[in-house]
C-alpha positions as CSV (number, residue, x, y, z in Angstrom):
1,X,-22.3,-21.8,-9.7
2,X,-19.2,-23.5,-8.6
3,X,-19.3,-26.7,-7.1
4,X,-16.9,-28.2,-4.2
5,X,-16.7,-31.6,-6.5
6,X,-13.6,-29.2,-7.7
7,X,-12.0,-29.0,-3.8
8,X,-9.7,-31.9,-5.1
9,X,-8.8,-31.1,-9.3
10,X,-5.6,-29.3,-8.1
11,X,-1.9,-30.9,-8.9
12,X,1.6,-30.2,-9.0
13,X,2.2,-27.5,-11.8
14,X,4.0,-28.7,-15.1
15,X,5.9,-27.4,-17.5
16,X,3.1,-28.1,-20.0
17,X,0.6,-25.7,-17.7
18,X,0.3,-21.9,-18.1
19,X,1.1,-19.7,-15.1
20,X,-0.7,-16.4,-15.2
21,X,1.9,-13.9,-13.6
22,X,-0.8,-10.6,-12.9
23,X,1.6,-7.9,-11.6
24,X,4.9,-6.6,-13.5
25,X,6.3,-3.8,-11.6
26,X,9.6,-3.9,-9.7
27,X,9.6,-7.4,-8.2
28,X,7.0,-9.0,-10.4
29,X,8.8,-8.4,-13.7
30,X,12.1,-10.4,-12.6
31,X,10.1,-12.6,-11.3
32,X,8.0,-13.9,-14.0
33,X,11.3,-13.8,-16.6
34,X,12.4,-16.5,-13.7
35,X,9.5,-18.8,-14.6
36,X,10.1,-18.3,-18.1
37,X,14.0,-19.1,-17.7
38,X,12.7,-22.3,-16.0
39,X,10.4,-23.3,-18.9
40,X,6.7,-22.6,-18.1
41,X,4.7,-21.1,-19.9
42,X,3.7,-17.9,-18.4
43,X,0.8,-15.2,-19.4
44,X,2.0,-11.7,-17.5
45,X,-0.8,-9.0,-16.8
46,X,-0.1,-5.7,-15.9
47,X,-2.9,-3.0,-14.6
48,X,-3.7,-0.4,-17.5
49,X,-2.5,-2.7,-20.2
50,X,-5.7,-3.2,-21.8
51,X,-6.1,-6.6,-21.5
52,X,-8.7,-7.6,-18.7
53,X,-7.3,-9.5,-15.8
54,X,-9.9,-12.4,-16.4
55,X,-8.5,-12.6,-20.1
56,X,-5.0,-12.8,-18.5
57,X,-5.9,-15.8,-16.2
58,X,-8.2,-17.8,-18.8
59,X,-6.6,-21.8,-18.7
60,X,-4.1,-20.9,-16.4
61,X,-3.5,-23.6,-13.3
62,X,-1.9,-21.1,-11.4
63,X,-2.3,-17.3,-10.9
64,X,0.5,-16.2,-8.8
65,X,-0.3,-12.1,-7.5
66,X,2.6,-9.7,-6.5
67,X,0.8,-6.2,-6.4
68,X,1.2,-3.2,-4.1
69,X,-1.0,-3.9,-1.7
70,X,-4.0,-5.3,-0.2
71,X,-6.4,-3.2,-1.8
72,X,-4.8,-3.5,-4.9
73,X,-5.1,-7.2,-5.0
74,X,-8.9,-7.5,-3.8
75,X,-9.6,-5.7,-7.1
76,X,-7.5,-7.4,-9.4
77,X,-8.8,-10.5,-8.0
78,X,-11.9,-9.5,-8.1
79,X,-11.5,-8.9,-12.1
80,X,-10.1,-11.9,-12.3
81,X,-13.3,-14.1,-10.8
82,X,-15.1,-14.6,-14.2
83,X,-11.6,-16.2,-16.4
84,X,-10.7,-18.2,-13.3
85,X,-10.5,-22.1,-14.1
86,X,-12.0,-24.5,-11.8
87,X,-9.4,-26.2,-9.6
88,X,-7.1,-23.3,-10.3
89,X,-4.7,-22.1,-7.2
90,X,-4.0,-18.9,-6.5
91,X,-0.7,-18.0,-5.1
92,X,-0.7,-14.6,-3.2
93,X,3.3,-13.5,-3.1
94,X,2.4,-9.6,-2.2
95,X,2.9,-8.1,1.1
96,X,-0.9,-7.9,2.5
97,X,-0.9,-9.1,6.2
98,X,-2.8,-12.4,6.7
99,X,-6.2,-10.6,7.6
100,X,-6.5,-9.5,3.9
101,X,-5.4,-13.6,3.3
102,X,-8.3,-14.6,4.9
103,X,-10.8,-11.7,3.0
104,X,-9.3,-13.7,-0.1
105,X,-10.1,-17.0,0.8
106,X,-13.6,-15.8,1.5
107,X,-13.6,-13.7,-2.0
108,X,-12.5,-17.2,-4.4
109,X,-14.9,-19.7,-5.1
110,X,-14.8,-23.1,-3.4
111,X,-13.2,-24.7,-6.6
112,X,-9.9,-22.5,-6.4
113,X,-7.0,-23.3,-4.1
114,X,-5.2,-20.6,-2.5
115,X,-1.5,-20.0,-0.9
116,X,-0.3,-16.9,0.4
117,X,3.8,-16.6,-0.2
118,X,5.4,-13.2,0.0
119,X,9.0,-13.0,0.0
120,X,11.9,-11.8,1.5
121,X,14.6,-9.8,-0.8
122,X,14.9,-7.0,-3.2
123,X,15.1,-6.4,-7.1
124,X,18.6,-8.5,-6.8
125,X,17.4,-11.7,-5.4
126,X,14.1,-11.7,-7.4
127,X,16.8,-11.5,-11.1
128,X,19.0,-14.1,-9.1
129,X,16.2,-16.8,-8.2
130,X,17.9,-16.1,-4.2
131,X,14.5,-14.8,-2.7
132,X,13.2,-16.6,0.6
133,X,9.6,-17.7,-0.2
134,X,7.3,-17.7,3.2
135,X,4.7,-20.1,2.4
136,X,1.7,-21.0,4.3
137,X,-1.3,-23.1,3.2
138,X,-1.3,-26.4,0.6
139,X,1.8,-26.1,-1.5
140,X,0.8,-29.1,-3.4
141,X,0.2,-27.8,-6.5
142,X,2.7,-25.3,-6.3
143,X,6.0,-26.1,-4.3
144,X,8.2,-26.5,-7.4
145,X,7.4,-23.4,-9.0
146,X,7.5,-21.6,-5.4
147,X,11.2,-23.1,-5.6
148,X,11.9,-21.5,-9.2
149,X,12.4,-17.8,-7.2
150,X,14.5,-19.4,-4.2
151,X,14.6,-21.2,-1.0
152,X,10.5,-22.1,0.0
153,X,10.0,-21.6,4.2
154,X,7.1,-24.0,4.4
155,X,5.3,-22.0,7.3
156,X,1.4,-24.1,8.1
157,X,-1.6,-23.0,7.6
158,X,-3.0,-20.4,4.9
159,X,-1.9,-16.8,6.4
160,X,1.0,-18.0,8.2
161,X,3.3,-16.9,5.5
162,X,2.0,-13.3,5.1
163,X,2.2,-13.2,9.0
164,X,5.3,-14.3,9.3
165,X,6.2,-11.2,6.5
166,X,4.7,-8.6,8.6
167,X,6.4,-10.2,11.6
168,X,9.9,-10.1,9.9
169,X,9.2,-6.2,8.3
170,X,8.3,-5.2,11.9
171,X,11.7,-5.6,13.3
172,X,14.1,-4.8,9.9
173,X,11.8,-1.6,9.1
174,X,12.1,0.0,12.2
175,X,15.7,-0.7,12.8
176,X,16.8,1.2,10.1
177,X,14.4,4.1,10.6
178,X,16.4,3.7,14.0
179,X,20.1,3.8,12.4
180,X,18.8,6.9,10.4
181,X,18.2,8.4,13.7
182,X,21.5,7.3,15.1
183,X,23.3,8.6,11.7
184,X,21.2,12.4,12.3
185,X,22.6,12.3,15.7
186,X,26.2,11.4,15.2
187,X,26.3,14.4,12.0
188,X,24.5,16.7,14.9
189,X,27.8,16.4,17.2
190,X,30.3,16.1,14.5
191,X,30.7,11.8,14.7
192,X,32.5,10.9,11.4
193,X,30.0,9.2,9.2
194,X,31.9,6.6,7.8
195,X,33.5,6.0,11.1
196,X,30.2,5.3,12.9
197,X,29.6,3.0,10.5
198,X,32.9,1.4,11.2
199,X,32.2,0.9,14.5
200,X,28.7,-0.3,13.8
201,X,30.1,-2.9,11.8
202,X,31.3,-4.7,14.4
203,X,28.0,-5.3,16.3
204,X,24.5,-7.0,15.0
205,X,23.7,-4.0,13.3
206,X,26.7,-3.8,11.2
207,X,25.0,-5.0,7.4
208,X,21.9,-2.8,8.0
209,X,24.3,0.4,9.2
210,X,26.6,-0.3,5.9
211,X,22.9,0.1,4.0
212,X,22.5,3.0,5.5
213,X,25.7,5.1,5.2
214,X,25.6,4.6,1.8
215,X,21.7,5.2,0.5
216,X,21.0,3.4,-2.1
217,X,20.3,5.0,-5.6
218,X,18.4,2.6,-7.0
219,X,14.6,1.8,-5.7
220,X,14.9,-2.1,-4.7
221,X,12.5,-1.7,-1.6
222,X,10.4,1.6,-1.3
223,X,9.9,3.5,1.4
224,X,6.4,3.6,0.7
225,X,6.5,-0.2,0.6
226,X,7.8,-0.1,4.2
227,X,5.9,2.3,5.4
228,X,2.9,0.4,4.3
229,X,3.8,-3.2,5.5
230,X,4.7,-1.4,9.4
231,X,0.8,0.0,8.9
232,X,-0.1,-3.3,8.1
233,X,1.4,-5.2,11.6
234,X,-0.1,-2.0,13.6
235,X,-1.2,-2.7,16.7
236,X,-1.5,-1.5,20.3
237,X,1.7,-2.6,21.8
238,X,4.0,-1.9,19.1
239,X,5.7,1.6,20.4
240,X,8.8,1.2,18.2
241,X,7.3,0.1,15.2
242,X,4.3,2.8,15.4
243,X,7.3,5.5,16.0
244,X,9.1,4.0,12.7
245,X,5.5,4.2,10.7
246,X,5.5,8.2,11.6
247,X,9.0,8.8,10.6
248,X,8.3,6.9,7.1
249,X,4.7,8.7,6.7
250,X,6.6,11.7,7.1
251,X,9.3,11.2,4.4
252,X,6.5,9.7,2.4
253,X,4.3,12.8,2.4
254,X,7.7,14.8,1.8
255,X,7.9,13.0,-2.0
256,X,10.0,10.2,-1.2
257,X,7.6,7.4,-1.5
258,X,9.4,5.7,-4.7
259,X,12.3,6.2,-3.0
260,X,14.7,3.0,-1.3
261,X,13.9,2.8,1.9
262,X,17.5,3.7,2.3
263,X,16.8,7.1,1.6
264,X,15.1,7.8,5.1
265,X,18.9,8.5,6.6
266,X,19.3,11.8,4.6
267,X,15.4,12.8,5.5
268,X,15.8,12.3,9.0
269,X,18.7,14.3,8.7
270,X,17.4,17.2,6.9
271,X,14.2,17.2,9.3
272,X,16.1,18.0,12.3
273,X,16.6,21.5,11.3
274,X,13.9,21.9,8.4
275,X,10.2,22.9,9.0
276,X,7.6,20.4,10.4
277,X,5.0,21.4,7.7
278,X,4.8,18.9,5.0
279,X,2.7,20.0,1.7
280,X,0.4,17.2,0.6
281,X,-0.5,16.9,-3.2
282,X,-0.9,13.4,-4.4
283,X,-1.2,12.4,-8.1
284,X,-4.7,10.4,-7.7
285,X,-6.7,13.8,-6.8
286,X,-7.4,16.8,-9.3
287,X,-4.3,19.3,-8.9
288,X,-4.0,22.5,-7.4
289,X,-3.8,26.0,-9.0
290,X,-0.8,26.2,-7.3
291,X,-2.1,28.6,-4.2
292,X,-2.5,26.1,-2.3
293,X,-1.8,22.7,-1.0
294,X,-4.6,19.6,-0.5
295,X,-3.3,18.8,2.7
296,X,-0.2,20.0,5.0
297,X,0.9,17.1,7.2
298,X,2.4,18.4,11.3
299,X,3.8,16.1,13.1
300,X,1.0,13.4,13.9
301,X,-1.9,16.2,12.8
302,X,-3.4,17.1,9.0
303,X,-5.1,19.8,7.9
304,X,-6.7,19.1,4.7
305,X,-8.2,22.5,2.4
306,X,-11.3,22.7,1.7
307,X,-12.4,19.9,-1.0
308,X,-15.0,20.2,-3.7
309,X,-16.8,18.9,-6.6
310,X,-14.3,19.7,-9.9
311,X,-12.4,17.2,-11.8
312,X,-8.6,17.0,-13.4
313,X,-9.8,19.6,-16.0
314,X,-11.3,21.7,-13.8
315,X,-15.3,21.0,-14.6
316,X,-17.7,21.1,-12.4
317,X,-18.4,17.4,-11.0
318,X,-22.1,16.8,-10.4
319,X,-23.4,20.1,-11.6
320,X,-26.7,20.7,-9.4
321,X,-26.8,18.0,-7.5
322,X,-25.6,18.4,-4.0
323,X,-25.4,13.8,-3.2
324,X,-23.1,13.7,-6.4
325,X,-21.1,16.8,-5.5
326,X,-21.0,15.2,-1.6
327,X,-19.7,11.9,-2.8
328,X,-17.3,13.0,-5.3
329,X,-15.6,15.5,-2.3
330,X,-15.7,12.3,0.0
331,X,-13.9,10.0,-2.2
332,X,-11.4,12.6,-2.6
333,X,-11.2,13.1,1.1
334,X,-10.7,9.4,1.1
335,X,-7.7,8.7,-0.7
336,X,-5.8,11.4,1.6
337,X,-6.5,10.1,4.2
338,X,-5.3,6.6,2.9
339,X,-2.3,7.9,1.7
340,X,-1.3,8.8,5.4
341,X,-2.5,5.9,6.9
342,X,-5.8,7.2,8.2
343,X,-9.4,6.5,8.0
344,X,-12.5,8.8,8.5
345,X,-12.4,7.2,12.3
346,X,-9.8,9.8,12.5
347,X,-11.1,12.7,11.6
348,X,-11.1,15.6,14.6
349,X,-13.0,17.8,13.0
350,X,-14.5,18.7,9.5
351,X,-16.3,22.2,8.6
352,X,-18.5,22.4,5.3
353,X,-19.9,25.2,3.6
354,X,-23.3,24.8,1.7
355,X,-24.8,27.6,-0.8
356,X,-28.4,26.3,0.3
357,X,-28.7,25.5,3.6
358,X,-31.9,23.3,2.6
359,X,-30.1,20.8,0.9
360,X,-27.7,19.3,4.0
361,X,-30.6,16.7,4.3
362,X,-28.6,15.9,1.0
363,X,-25.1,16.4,1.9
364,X,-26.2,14.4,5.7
365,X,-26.7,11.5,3.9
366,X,-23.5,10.8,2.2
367,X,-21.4,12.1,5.0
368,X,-23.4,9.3,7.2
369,X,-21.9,6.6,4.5
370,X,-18.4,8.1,5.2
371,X,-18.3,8.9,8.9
372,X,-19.6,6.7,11.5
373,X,-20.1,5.8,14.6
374,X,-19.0,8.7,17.1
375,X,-18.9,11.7,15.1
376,X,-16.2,14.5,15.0
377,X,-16.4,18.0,16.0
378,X,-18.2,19.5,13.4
379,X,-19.2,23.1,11.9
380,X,-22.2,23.2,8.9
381,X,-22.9,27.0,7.4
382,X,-24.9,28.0,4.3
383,X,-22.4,30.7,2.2
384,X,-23.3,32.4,-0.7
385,X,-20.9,31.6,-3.0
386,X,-18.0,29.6,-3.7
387,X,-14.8,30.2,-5.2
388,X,-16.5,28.3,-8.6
389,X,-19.7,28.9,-9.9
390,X,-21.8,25.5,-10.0
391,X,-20.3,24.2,-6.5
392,X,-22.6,23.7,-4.2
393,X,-20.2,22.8,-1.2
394,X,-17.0,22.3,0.2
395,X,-15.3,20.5,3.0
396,X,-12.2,21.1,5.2
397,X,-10.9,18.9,7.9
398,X,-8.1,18.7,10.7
399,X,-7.3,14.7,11.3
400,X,-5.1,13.0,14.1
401,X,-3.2,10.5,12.3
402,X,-2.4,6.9,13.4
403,X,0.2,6.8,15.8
């Protein structure tokens, strides 16, 4: 067990400690060559590298984190408990919100200090050492190396940098969802492109409208990214972010998730006259045999086809057991919903079929892990067959997305 003598072990980072850099995608990889330009020694991790994420951290006095998301850095985090030094700090630069800040501070042992410092800026700024760092908690024992990536907004307290992110994204996000609207319009009643832009370049607007005329090619902030950080400052009062957050989980179920954000001009476009039905087939779940689509996305409504128990190969998952087949179909139901921004809270309604009516004691039970609280309209029938021999049910559902 840890022990809180360690609260006070931490200092300033030198050039003769190692920095553990765990993340090396679009941001993190320019990043970390930064550190490295700047002469510290620097261990970089990347998920499905091979090497462990507590290997990665081993000795190192700081473990800096820039990963996709919140969930994404509870588990590497998580890996990363057992090579964690004592006294080590932990500096949290992805975009997560500062309610998943405080799950982290709860998740590290007492020994390890913790910072939270996402950035603002693209690919560009992250090469160029030009990205504003919002910081909040102790930069003691990291505020030079904060500095190595650009100017350092010391914020207050742990969390106040990662809400002052979400606070930032909740007002440039939307505003060019917005100008992609006013772009569709203009092209709708023959308004010169380049002209609007023009005359957009003249008011407040001006920089982000120049963005947007000409959509970026290359991905230096996704619109998955921005849809994901306006689903992370959700809340009740927020009508013109929440409107932004549909428009972007539209273009994101239409493919364009690893898209720049940018590209949201020519799909708001396009969806003026183009069908409201969105096919749904994400890469994480076993594919289709091409008759059919997982989920078709309407508006603020899903309907997701009926789910069951078969893997990427097309086996059988579970064979004769109806809990194993249950929880395999509601893990997949799962990350659909997560990739639209829902939960099981909004599920409207959900129909299984069961070959043996006797075993939905069976199926109950893992539904009840899934769905709680008030339940959805539901329908439960025992069939004799389904379309694969060995599965023993399968589950369709219509959801109201957030929003």
């Amino acid at each position: 067990m840890q022990s809180s003598r360690w609260w006070n072990t931490s200092h300033p980072a030198s050039l003769g400690d190692v920095i553990a850099f765990l993340g090396q995608g679009r941001m993190g990889a320019p990043m970390a060559r930064r550190l490295v330009d700047a002469g510290h020694k620097v261990t970089t991790w990347r998920r499905g590298s091979g090497t462990s994420a507590a290997d990665a951290v081993e000795g190192a006095e700081l473990v800096i984190t820039m990963l996709s998301d919140p969930a994404a850095v509870r588990e590497v985090l998580t890996a990363a408990l057992p090579g964690l030094r004592p006294g080590a700090t932990v500096v949290e630069m992805s975009t997560i919100g500062p309610e998943a800040v405080r799950e982290l501070r709860a998740l590290l042992p007492a020994s390890a200090g913790l910072v939270d410092a996402p950035v603002l800026g693209s690919v560009g700024p992250a090469a160029d050492g030009t990205l504003t760092v919002l910081a909040g908690g102790d930069l003691s024992a990291c505020r030079e190396v904060l500095a190595v990536f650009g100017s350092v907004r010391e914020l207050g307290p742990l969390g106040a940098g990662a809400a002052m992110k979400i606070a930032v994204m909740s007002a440039l996000v939307p505003a060019q969802v917005l100008l992609a609207e006013t772009f569709a319009y203009g092209e709708a009643h023959g308004v010169d492109r380049d002209a609007l832009a023009g005359v957009l370049s003249g008011t407040p607007l001006g920089t982000l409208a120049e963005r947007l005329r000409v959509p970026s090619a290359e991905t230096r902030y996704s619109l998955a990214h921005a849809a994901k950080d306006l689903e992370l400052g959700a809340w009740a009062g927020a009508t013109m972010a929440t409107a932004a957050r549909a428009r972007l989980q539209e273009a994101r179920a239409a493919g364009l998730g690893e898209r720049d954000l940018t590209a949201i001009a020519a799909h708001t476009a396009v969806s003026r006259t183009e069908s409201k039905a969105v096919p749904l087939n994400l890469p994480v779940i076993p594919a289709t045999n091409g008759m059919y689509s997982h989920a078709v996305r309407v508006g603020d409504m899903l309907y997701v086809s009926g789910q069951a128990a078969f893997d990427e190969q097309g086996h059988i998952v579970g064979e004769g057991s109806m809990t194993a087949q249950a929880e395999h179909v509601f893990q997949v139901i799962a990350r659909i919903l997560a990739d639209q921004g829902a939960t099981f809270g909004d599920v409207a309604f959900i129909r299984t079929y069961l070959t043996d009516m006797d075993a939905r004691a069976e199926y109950g039970a893992v539904r009840r892990r899934y769905i709680t609280g008030t339940p959805p309209a539901s329908t439960t029938v025992e069939v004799s067959k389904l379309f694969m021999p060995g599965l023993l049910l399968e589950v369709d559902l219509i959801v109201a997305l957030p929003g």
